[in-house]
N, CA, C and O atoms as a GROMACS GRO file, in nm:
protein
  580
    1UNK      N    1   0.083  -0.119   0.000
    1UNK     CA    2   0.000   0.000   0.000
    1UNK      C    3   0.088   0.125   0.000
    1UNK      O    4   0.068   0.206  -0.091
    2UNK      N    5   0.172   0.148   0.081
    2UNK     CA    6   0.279   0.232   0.097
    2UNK      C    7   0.337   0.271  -0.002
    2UNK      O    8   0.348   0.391  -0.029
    3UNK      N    9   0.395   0.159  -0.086
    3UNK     CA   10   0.511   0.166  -0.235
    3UNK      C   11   0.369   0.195  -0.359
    3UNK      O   12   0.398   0.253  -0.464
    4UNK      N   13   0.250   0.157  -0.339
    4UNK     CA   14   0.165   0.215  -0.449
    4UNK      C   15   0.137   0.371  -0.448
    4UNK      O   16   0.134   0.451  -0.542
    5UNK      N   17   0.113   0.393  -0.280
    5UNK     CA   18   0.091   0.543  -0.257
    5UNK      C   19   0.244   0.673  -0.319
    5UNK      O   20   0.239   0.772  -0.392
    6UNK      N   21   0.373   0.598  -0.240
    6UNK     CA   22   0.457   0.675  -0.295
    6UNK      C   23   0.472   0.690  -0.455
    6UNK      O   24   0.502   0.794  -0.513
    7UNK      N   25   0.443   0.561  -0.516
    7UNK     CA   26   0.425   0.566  -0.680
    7UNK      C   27   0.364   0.693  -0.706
    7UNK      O   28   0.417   0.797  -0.746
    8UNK      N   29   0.226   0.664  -0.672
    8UNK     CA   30   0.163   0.806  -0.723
    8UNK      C   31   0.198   0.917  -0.676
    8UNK      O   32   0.196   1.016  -0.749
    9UNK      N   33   0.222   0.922  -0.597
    9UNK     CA   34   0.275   1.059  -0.544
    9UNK      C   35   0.410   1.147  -0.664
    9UNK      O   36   0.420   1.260  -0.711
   10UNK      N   37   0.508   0.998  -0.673
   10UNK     CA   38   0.583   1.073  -0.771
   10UNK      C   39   0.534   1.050  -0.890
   10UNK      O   40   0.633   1.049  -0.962
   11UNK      N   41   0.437   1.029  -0.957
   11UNK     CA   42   0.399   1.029  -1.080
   11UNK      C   43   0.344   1.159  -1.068
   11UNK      O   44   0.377   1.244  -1.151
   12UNK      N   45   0.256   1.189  -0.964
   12UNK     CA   46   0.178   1.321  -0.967
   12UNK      C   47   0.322   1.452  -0.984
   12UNK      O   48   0.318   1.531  -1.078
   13UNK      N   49   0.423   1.456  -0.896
   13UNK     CA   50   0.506   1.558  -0.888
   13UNK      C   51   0.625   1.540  -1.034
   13UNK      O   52   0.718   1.616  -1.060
   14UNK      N   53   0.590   1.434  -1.101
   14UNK     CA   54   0.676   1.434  -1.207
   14UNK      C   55   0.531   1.515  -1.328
   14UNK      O   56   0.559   1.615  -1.393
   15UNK      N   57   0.451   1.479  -1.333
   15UNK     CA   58   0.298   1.531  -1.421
   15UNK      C   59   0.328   1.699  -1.377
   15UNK      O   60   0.356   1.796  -1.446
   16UNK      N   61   0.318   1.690  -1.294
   16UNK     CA   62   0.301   1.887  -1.252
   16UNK      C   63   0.411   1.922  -1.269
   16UNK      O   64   0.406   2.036  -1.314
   17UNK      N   65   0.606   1.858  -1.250
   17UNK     CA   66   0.717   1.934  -1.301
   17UNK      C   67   0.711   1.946  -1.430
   17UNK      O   68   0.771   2.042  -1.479
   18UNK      N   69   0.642   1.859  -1.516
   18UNK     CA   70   0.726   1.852  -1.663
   18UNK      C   71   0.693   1.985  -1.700
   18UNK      O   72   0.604   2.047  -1.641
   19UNK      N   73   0.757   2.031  -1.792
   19UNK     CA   74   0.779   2.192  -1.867
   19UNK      C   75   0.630   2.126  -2.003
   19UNK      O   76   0.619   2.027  -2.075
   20UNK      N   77   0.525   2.274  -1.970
   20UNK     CA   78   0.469   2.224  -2.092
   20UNK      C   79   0.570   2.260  -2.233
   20UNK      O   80   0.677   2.320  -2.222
   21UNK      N   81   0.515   2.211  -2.365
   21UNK     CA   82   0.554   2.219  -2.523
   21UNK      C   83   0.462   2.243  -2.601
   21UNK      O   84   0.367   2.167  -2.624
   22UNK      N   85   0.487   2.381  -2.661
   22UNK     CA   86   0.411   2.344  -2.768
   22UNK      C   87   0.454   2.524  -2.853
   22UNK      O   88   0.518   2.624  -2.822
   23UNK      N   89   0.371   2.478  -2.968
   23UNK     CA   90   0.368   2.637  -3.102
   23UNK      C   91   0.255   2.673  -3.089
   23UNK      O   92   0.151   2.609  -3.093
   24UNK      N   93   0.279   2.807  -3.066
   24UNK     CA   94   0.141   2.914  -3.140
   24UNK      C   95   0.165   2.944  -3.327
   24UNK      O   96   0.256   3.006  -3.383
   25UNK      N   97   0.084   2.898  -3.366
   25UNK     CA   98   0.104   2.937  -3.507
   25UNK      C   99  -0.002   3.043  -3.585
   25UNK      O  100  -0.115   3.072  -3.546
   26UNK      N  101   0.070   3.096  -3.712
   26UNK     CA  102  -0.012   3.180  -3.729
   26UNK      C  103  -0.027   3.135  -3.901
   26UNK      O  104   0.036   3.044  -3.956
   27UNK      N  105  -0.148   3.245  -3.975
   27UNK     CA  106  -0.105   3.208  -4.084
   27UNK      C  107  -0.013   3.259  -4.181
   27UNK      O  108   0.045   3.362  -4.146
   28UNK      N  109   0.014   3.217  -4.288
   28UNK     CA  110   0.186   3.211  -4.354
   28UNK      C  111   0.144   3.395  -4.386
   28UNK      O  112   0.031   3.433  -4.416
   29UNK      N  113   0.255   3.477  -4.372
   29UNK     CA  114   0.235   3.629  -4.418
   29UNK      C  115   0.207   3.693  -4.317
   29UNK      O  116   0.144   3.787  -4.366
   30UNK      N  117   0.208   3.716  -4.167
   30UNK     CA  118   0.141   3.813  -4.084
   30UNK      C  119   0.263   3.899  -4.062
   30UNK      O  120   0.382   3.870  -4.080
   31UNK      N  121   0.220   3.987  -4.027
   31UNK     CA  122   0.352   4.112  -3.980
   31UNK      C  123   0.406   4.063  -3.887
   31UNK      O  124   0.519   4.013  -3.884
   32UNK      N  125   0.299   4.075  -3.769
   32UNK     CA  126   0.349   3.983  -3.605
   32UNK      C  127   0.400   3.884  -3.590
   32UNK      O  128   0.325   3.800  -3.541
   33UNK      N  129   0.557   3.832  -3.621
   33UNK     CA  130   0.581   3.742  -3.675
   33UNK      C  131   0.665   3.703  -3.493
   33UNK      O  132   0.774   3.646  -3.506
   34UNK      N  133   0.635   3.722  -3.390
   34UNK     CA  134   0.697   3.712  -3.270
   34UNK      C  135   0.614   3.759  -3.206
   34UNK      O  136   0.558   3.867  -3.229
   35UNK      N  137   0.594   3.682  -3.113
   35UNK     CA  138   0.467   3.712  -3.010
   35UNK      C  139   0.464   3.677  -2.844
   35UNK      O  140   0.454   3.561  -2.802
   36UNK      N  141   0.471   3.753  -2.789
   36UNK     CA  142   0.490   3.720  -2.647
   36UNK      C  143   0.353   3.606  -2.548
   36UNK      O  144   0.240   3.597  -2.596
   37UNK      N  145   0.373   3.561  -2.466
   37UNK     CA  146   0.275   3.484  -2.370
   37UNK      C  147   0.169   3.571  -2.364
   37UNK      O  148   0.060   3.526  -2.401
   38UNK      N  149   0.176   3.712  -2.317
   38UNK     CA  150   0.103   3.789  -2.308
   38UNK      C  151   0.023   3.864  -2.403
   38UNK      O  152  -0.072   3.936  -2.375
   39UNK      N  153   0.080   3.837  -2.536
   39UNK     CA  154   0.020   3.901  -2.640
   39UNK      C  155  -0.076   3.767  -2.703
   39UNK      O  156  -0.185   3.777  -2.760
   40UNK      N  157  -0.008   3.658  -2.677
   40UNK     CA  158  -0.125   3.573  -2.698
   40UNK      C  159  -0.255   3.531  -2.633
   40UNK      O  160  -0.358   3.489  -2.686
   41UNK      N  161  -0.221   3.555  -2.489
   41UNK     CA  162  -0.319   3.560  -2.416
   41UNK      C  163  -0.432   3.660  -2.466
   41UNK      O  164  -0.547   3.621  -2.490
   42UNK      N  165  -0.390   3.794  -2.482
   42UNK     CA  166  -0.443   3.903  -2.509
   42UNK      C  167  -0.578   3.874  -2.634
   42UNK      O  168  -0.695   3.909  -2.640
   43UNK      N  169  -0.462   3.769  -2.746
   43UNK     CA  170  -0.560   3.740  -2.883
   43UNK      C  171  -0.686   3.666  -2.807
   43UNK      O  172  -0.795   3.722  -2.790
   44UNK      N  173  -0.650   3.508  -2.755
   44UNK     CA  174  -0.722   3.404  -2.737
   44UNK      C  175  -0.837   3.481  -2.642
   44UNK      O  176  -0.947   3.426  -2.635
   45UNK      N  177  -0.818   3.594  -2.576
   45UNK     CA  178  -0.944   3.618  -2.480
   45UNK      C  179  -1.000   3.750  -2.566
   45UNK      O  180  -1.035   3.835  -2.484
   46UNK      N  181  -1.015   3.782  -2.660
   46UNK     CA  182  -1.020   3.877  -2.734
   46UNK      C  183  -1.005   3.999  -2.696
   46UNK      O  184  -1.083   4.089  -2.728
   47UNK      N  185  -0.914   4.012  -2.632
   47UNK     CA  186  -0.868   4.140  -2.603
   47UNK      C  187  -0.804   4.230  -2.694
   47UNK      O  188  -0.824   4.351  -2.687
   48UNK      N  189  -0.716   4.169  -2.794
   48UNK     CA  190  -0.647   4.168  -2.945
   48UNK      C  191  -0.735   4.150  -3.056
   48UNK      O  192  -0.758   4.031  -3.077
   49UNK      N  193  -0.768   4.197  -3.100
   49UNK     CA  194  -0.836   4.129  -3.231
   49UNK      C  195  -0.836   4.198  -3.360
   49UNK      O  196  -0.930   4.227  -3.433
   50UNK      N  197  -0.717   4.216  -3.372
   50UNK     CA  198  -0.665   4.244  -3.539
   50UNK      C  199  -0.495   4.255  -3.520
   50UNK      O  200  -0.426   4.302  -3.430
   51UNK      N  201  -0.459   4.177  -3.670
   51UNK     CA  202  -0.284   4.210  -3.644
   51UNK      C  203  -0.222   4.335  -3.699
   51UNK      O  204  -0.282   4.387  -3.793
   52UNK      N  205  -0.140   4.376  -3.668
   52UNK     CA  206  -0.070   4.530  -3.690
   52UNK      C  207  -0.118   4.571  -3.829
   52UNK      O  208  -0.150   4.689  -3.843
   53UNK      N  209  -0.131   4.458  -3.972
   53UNK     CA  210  -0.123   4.518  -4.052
   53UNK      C  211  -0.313   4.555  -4.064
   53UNK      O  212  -0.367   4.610  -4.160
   54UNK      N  213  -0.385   4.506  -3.936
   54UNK     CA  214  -0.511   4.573  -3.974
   54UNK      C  215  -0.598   4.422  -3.994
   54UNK      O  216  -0.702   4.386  -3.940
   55UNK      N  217  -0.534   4.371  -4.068
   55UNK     CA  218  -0.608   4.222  -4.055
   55UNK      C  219  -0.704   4.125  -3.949
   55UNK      O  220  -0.636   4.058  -3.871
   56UNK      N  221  -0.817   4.114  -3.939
   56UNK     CA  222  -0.894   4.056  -3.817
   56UNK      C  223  -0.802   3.938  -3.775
   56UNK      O  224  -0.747   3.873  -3.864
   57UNK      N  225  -0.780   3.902  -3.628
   57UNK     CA  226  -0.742   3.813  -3.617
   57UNK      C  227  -0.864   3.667  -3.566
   57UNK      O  228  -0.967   3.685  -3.502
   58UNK      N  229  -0.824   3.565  -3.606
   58UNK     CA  230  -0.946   3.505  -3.594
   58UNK      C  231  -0.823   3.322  -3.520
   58UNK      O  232  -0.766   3.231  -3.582
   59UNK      N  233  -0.835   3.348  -3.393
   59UNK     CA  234  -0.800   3.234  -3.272
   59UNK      C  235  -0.916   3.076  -3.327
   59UNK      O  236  -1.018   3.076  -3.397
   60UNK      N  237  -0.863   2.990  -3.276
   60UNK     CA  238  -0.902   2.883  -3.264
   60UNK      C  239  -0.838   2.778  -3.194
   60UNK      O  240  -0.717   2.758  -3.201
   61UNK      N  241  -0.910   2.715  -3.132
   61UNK     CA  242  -0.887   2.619  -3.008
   61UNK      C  243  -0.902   2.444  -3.022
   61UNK      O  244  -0.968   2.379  -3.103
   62UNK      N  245  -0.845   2.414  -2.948
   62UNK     CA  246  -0.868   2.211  -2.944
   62UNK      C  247  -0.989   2.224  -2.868
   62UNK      O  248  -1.033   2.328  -2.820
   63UNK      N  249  -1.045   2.100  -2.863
   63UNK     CA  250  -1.151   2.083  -2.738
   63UNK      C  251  -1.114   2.090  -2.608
   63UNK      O  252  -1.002   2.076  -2.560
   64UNK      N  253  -1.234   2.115  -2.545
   64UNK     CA  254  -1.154   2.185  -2.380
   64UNK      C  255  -1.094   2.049  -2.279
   64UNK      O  256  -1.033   2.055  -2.172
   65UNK      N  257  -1.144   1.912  -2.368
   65UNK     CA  258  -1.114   1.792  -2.290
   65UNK      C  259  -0.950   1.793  -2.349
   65UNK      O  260  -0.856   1.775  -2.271
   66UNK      N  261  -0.928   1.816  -2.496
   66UNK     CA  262  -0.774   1.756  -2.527
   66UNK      C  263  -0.639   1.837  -2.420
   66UNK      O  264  -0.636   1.954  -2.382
   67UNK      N  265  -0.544   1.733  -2.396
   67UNK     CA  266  -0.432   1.761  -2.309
   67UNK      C  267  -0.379   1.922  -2.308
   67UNK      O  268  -0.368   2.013  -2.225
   68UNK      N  269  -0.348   1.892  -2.491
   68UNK     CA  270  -0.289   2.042  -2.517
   68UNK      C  271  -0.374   2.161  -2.511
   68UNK      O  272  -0.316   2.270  -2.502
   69UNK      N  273  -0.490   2.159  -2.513
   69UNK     CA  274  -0.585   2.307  -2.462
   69UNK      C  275  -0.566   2.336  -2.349
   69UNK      O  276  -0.544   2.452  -2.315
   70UNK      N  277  -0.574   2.190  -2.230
   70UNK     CA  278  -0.573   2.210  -2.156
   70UNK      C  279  -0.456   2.270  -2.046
   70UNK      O  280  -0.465   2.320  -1.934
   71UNK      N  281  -0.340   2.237  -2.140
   71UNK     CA  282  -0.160   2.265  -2.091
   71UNK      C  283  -0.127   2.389  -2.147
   71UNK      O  284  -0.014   2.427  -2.117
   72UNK      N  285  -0.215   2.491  -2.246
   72UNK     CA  286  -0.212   2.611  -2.333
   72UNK      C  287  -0.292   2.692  -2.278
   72UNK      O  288  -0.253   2.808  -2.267
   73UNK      N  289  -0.435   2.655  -2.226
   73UNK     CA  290  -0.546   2.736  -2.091
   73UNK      C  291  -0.445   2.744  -1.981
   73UNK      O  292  -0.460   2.858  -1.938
   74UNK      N  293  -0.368   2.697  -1.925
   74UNK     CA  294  -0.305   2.703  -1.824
   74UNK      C  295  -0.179   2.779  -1.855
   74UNK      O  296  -0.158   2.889  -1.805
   75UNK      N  297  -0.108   2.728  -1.926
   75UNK     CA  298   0.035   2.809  -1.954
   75UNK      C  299   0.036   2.972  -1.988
   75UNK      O  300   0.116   3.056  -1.948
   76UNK      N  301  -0.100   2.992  -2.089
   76UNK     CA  302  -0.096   3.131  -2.146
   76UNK      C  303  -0.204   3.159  -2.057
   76UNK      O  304  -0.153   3.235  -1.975
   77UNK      N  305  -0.344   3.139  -2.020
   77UNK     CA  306  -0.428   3.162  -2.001
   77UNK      C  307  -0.497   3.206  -1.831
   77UNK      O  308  -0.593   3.263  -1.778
   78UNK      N  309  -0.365   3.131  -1.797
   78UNK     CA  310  -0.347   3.073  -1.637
   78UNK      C  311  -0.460   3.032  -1.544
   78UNK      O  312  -0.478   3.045  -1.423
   79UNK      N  313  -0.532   2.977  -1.644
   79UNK     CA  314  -0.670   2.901  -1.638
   79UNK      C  315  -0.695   2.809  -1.695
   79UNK      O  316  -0.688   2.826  -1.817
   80UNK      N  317  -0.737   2.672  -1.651
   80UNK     CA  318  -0.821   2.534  -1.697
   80UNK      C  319  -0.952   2.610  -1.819
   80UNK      O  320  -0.992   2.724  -1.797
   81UNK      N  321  -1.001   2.533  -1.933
   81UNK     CA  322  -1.091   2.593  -1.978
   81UNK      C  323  -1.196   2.583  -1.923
   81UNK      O  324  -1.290   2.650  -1.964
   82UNK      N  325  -1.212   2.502  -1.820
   82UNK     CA  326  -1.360   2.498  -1.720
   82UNK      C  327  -1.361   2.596  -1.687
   82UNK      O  328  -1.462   2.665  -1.700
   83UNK      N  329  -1.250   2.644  -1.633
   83UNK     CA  330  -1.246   2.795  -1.538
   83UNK      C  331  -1.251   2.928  -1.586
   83UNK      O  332  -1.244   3.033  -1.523
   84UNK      N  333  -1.270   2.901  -1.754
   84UNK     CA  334  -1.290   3.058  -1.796
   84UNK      C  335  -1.454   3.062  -1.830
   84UNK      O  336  -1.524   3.142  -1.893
   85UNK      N  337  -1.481   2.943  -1.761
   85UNK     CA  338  -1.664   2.924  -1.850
   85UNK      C  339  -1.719   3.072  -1.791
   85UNK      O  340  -1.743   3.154  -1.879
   86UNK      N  341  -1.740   3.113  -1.654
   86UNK     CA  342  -1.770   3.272  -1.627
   86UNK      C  343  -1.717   3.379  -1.698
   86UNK      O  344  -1.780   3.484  -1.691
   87UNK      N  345  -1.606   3.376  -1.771
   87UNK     CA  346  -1.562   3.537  -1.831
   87UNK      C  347  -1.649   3.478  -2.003
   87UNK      O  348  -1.715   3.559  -2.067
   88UNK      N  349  -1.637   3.384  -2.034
   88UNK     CA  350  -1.681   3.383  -2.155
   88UNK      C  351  -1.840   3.373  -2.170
   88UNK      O  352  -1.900   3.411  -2.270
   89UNK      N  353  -1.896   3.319  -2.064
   89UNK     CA  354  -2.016   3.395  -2.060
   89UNK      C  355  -2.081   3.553  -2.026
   89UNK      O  356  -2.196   3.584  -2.058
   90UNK      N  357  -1.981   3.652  -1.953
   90UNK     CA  358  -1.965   3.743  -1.975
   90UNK      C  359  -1.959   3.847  -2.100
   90UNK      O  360  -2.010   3.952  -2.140
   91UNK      N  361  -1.860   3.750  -2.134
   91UNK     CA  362  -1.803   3.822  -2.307
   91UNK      C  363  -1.939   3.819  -2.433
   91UNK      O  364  -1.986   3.910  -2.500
   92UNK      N  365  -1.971   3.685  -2.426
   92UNK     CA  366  -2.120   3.642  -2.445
   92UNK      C  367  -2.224   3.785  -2.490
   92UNK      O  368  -2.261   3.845  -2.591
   93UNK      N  369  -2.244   3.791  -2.320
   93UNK     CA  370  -2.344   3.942  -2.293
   93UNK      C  371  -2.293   4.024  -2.340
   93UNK      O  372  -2.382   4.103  -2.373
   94UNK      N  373  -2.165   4.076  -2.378
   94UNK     CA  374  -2.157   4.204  -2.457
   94UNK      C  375  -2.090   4.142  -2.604
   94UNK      O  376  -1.980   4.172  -2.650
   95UNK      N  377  -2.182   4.056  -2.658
   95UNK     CA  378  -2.147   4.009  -2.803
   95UNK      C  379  -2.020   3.928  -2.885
   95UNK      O  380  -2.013   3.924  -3.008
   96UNK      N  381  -1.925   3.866  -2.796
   96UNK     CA  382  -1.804   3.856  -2.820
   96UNK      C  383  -1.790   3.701  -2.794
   96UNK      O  384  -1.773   3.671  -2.676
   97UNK      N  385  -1.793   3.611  -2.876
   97UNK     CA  386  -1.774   3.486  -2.885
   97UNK      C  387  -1.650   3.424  -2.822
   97UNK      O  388  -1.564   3.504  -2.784
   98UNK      N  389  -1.634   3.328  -2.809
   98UNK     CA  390  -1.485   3.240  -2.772
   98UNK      C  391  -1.412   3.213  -2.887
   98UNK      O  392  -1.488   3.246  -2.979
   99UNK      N  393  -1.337   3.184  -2.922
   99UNK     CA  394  -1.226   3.122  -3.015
   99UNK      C  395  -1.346   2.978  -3.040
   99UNK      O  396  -1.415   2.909  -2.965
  100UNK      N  397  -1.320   2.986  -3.195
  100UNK     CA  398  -1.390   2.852  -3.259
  100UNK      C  399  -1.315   2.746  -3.218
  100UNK      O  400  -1.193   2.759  -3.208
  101UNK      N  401  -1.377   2.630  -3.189
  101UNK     CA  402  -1.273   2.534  -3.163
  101UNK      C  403  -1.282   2.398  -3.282
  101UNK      O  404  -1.386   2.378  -3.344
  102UNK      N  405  -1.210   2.347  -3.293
  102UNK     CA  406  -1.124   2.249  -3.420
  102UNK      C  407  -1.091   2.119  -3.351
  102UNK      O  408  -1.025   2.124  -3.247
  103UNK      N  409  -1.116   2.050  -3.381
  103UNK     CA  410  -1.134   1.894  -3.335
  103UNK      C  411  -1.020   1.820  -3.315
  103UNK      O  412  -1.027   1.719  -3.245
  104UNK      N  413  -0.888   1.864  -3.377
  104UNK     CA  414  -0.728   1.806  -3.412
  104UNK      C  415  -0.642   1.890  -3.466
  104UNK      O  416  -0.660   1.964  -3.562
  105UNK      N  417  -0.512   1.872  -3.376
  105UNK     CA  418  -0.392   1.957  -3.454
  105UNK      C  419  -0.370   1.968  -3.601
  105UNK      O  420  -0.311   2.068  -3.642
  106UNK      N  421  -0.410   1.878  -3.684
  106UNK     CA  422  -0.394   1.875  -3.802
  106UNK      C  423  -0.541   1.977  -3.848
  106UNK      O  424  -0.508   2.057  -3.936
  107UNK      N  425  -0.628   1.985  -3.825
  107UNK     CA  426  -0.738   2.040  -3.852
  107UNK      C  427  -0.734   2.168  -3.791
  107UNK      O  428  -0.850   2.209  -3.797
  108UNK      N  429  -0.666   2.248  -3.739
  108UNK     CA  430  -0.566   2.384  -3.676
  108UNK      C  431  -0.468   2.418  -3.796
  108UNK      O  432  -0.471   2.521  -3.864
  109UNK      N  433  -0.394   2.326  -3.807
  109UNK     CA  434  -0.299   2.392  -3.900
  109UNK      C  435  -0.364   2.391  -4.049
  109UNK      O  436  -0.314   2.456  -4.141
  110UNK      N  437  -0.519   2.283  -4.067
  110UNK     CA  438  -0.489   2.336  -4.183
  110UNK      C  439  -0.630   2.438  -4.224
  110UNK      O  440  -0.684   2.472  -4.330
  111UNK      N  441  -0.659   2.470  -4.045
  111UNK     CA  442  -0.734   2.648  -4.096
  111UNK      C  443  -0.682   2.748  -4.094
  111UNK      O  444  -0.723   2.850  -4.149
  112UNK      N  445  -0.541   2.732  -4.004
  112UNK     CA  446  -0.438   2.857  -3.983
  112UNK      C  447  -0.400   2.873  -4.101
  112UNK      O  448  -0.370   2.990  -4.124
  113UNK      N  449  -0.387   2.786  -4.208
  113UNK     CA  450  -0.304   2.735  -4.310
  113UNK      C  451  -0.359   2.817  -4.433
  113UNK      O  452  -0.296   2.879  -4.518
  114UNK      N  453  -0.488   2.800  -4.418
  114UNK     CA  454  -0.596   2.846  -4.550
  114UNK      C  455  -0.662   2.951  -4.483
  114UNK      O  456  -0.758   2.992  -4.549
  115UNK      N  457  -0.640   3.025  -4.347
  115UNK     CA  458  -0.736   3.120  -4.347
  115UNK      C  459  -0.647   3.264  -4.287
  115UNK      O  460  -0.586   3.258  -4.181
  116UNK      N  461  -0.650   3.385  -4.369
  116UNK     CA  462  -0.607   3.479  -4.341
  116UNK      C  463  -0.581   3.530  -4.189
  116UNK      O  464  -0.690   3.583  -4.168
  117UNK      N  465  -0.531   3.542  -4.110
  117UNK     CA  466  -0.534   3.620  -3.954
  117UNK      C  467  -0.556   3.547  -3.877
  117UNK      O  468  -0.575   3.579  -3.759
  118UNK      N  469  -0.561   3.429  -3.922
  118UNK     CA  470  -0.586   3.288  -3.839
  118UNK      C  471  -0.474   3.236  -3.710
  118UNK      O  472  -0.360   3.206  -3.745
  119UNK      N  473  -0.493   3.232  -3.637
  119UNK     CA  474  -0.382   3.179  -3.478
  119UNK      C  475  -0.436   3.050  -3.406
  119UNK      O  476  -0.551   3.055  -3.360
  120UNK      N  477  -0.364   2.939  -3.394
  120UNK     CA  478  -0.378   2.834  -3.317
  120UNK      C  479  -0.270   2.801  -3.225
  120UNK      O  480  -0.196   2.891  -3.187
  121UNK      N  481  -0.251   2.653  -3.177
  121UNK     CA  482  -0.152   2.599  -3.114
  121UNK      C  483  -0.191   2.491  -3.150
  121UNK      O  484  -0.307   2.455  -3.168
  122UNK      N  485  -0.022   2.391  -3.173
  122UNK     CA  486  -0.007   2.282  -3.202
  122UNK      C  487   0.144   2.170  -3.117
  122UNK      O  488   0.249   2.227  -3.090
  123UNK      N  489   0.130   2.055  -3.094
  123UNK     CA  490   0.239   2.034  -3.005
  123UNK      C  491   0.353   2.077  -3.107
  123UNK      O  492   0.350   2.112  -3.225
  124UNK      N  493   0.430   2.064  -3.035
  124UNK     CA  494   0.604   2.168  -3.089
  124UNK      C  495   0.684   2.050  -3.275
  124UNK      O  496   0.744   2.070  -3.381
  125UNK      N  497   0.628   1.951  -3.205
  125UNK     CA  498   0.645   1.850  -3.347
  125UNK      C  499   0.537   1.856  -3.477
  125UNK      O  500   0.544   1.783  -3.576
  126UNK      N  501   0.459   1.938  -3.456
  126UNK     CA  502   0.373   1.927  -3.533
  126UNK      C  503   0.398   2.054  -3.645
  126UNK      O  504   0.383   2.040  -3.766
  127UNK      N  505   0.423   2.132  -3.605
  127UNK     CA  506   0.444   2.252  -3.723
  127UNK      C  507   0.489   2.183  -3.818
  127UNK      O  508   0.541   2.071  -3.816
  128UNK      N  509   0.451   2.307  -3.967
  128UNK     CA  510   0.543   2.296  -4.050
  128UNK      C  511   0.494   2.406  -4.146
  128UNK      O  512   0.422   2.501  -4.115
  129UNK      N  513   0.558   2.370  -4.298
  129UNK     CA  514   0.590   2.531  -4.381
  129UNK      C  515   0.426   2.543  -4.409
  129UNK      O  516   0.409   2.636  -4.489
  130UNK      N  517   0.343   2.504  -4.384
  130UNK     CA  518   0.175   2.590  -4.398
  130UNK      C  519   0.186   2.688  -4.330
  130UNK      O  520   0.135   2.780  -4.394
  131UNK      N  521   0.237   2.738  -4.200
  131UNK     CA  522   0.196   2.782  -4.105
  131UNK      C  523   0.334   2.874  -4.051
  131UNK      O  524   0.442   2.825  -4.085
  132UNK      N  525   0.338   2.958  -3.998
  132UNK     CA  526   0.411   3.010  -3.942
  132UNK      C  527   0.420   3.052  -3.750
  132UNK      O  528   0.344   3.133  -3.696
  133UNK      N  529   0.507   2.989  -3.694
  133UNK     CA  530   0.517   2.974  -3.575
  133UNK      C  531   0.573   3.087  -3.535
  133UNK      O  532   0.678   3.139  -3.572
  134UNK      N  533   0.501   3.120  -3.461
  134UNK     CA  534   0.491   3.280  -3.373
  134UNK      C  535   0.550   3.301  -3.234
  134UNK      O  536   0.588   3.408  -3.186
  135UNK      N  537   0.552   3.159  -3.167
  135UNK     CA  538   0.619   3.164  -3.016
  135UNK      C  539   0.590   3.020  -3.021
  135UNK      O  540   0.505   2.966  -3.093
  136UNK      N  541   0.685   2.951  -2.919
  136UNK     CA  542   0.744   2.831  -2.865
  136UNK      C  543   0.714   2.839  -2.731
  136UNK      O  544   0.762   2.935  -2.669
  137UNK      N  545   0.642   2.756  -2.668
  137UNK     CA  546   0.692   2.743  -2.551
  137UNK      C  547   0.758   2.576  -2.464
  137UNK      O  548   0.688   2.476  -2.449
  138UNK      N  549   0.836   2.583  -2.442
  138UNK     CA  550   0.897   2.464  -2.379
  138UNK      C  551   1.034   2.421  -2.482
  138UNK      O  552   1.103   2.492  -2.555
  139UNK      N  553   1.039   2.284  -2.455
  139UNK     CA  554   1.178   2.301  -2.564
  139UNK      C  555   1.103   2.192  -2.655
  139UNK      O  556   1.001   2.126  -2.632
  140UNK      N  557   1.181   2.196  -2.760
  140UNK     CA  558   1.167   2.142  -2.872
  140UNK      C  559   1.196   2.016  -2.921
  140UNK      O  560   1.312   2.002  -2.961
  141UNK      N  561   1.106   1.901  -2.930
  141UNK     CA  562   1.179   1.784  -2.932
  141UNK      C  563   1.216   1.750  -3.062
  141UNK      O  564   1.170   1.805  -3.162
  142UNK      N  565   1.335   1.620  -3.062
  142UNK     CA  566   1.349   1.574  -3.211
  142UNK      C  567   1.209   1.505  -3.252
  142UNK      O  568   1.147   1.442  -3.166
  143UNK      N  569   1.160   1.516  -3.380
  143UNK     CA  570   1.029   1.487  -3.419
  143UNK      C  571   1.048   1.439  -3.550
  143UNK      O  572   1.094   1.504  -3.644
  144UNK      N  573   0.992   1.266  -3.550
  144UNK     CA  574   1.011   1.244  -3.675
  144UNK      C  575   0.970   1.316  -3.818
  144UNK      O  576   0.855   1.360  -3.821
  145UNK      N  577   1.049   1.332  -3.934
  145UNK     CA  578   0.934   1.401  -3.990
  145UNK      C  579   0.895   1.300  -4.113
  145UNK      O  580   0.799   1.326  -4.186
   0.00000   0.00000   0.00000
């Protein structure tokens, strides 16, 4: 009982150390070609919503169950997406939708890909030349390609 309890215990403190990973991407051509934690935050809660050159910006999200929304709500957002359900019903009441959400990383990159002012996140192996990666966070693994 003891050696199962300590198991979990360090599984739990190894789950909460690991460094999250992953890309914010944008689509291919934006001015804003570098983007801070905070400036993304700014987009995803629509606080931002057009890029320098004037262009609408238009965010999109995984489902609020997948890992990486949930490690990207937290990292940029510094919130679980359960936990923004009150501001986005807020936003709601004065007309302002959430970020559309997209079913799979591959189905992200390929609306960032085809749609003007478009911004997602994808794990750090997943980019590529559709898309243009705007900020990194964590490190970068070798990724087959």
């Amino acid at each position: 009982m003891l050696a199962t309890l300590v198991a979990s215990v360090c599984t739990l403190s190894y789950t909460w150390a690991a460094e999250p990973a992953f890309a914010v991407i944008a689509a291919p051509g934006i001015v804003d070609a570098h983007l801070t934690r905070q400036e993304v935050a700014q987009i995803f809660l629509h606080k931002q919503n057009h890029w320098e050159n004037g262009l609408r910006i238009q965010p999109v999200n995984l489902p609020a169950s997948n890992p990486l929304r949930r490690m990207f709500s937290q990292t940029i957002l510094g919130h679980f997406p359960e936990e923004m359900e009150d501001y986005w019903r807020e936003m709601y009441f004065h007309g302002v939708l959430p970020p559309h959400v997209l079913a799979s990383e591959e189905a992200v990159i390929l609306f960032v890909a085809s749609s003007p002012g478009a911004i997602g996140y994808v794990a750090t192996c997943y980019p590529d030349r559709r898309v243009t990666v705007v900020l990194v966070i964590g490190e970068l693994p070798h990724c087959a390609k």
